[in-house]
VOGU-3710 file (C-alpha; in Angstrom, 3 decimals, decimal comma):
1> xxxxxxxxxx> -17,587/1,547/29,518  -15,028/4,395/29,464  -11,484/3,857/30,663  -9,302/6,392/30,725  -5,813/6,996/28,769  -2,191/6,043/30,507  -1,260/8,801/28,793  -1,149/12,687/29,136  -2,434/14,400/26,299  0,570/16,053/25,288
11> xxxxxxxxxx> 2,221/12,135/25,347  -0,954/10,722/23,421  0,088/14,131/20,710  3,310/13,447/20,545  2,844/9,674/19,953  -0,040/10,030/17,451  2,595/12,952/15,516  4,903/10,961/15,100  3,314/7,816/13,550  3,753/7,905/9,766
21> xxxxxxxxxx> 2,181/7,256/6,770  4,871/6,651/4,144  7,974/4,465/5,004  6,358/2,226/7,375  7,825/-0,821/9,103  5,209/-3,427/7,077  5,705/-0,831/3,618  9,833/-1,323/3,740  9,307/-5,364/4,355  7,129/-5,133/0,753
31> xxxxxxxxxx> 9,308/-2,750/-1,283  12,652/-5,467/-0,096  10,622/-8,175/-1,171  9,769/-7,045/-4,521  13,057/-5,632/-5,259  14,465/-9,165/-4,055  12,181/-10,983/-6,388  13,575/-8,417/-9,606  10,431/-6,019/-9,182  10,748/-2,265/-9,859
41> xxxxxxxxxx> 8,135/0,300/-8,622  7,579/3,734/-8,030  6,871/5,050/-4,468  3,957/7,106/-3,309  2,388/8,555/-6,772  0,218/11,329/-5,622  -1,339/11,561/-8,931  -3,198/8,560/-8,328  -6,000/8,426/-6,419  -5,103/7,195/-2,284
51> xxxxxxxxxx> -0,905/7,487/-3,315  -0,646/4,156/-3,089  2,317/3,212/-1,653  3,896/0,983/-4,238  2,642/1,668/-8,166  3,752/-0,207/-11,257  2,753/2,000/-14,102  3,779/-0,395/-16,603  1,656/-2,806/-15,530  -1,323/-0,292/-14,104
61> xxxxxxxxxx> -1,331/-2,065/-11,114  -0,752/-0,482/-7,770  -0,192/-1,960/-4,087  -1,468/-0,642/-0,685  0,483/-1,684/2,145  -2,471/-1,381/5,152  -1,378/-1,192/8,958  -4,175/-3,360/10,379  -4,642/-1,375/13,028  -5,267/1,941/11,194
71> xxxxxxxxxx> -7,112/0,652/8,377  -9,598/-1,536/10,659  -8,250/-5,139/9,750  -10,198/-8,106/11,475  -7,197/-9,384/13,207  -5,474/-9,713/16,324  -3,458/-6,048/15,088  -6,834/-4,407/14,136  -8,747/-4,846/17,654  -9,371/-1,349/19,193
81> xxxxxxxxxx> -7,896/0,108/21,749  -10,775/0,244/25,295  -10,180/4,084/25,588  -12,016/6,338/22,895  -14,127/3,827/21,758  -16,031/6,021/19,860  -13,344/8,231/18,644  -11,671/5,232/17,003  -14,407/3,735/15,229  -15,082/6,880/13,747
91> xxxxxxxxxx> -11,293/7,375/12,935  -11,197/3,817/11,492  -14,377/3,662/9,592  -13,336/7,168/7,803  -9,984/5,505/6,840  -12,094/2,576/5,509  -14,230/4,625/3,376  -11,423/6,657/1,965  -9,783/3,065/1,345  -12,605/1,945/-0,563
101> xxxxxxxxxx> -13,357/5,479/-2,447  -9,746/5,468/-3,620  -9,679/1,688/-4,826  -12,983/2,668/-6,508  -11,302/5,445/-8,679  -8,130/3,351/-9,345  -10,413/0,375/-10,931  -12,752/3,238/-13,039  -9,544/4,188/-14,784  -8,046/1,206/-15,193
111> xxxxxxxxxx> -5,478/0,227/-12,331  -5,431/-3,033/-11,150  -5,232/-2,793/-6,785  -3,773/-4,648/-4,432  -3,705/-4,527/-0,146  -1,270/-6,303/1,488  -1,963/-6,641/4,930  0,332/-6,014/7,992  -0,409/-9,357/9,761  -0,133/-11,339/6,552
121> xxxxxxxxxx> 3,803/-10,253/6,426  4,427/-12,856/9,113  4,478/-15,643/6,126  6,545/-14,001/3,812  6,291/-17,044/1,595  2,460/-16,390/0,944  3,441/-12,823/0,463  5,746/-13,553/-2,296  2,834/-16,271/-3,808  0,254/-13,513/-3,751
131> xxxxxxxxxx> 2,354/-10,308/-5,113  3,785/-12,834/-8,073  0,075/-14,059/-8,827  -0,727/-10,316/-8,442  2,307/-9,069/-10,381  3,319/-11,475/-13,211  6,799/-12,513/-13,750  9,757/-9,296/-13,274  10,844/-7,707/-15,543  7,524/-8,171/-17,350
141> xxxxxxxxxx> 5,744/-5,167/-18,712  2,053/-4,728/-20,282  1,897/-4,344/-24,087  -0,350/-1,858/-24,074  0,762/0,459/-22,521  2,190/3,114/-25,007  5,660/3,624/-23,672  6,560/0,314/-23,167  7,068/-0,914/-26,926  9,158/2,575/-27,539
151> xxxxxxxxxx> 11,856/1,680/-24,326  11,857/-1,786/-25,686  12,576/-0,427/-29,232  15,298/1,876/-28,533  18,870/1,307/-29,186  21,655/2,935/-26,613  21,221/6,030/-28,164  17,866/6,988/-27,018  17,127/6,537/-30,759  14,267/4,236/-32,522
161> x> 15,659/1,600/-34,469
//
């Protein structure tokens, strides 16, 4: 069955424009929540593969922050809209497989991944649970990787002690 859009197609442009990628609504509620817990990050690395939205390169680890909606979640948020059927389960399935193609490349060269979905922001308190199981303690960084032990080692100066 085919039922047709509300919309004009210059409103269904404009409204498709101006939904974003970076910055979202569900990507801010993550980034205060890790900053409230004592967690610094870098935003948006598009060296890595997917520029994930949150990275922790002293940890390798790296967290996607997935609209359900976009990124075909099976939840209330995810369920697809009657008009375009086909159009958006080609649209969502394409997201999927880039999804799974970036995660892929992340894992082959050593980062740890994380997706945090939109709907499970509604119980912030298993949010927190999951990114500190995820995460470790703040403040926390890996011993292996190479820079680490040379900030830890320096003295005000900038110098090795």
């Amino acid at each position: 069955m085919h039922v047709a859009d509300t919309r004009t197609k210059e409103q269904r442009s404009r409204i498709m424009k101006s939904v974003g990628s970076r910055n979202t609504g569900p990507e801010l509620a993550v980034r205060r929540l890790l900053h409230h817990l004592g967690y610094r990050y870098r935003l948006h690395r598009r060296d890595l593969p997917g520029k994930p939205d949150i990275v922790f390169p002293g940890r390798r680890s790296v967290i996607f922050v997935h609209g359900c909606f976009w990124h075909g979640h099976d939840c209330d948020k995810g369920k697809l809209p009657k008009s375009r059927a086909e159009y958006w389960i080609a649209k969502i399935k394409s997201n999927q497989e880039r999804d799974a193609r970036a995660m892929a490349r992340l894992k082959e060269t050593g980062w740890r991944t994380l997706s945090v979905w939109q709907c499970e922001l509604k119980n912030l308190d298993t949010t927190e649970r999951m990114l500190r199981k995820f995460l470790g303690p703040p403040g926390f960084r890996s011993k292996s990787h190479p820079t680490s032990l040379k900030r830890a080692l320096k003295n005000r100066n900038g110098r090795l002690d």
